[in-house]
N, C-alpha and C positions, 0 to 999 in steps of 0.2 A: 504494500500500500504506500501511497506517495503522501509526503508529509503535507502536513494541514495546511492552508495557508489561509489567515484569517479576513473576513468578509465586512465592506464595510459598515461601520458606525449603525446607519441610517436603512441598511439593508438587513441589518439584524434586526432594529427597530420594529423593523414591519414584520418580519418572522413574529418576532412574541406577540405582537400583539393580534397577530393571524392567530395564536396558539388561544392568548385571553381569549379572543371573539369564537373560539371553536370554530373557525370560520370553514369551507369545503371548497377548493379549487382542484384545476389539473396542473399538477407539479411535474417539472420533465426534468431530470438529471441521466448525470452521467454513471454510471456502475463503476465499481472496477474493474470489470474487462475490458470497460471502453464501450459498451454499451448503451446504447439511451433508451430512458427508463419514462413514460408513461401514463397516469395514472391519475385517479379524480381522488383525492385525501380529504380528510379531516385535519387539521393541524391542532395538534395536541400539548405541545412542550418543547422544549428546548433540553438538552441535556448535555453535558461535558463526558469523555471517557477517553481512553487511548491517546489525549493528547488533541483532539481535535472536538469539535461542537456539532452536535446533528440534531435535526428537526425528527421529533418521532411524532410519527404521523399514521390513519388507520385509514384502509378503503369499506367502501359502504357496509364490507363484511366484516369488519372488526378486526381484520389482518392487520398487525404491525407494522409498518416502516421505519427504518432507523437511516435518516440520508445525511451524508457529512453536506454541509452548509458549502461548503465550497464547490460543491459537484453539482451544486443544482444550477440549470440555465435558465428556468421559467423564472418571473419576480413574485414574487409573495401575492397576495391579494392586498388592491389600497396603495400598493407601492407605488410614490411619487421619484422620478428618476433626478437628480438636483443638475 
């Protein structure tokens, strides 16, 4: 896995507060295969581990997601670009 590289200020911003609002969009990132990933979430929390920050987030099914912040391409929901 390639090291974290951390995301800005105001692009966080909008993550949590996607997380507060429990808000549902379709999030697209990157895997680490290299793969692009998908998906209409739930945004749930923010969370620290291994060194890096991930948005854990559920699909309509209650299925988990754990995406590092830095591999996603799509903006949060609300997210103003400065």
């Amino acid at each position: 896995m390639s090291e974290y590289i951390p995301i800005q200020c105001g692009l966080h911003d909008s993550y949590e507060l996607a997380c507060i609002r429990n808000l549902v969009d379709k999030v697209i990132w990157r895997g680490d295969d290299g793969q692009i990933h998908r998906h209409k979430l739930r945004f749930l929390t923010i969370e620290i581990k291994d060194g890096g920050e991930y948005l854990v987030a559920a699909d309509q099914d209650g299925i988990p997601f754990h995406i590092r912040l830095d591999r996603i391409e799509s903006m949060p929901p609300g997210h103003q670009k400065a």
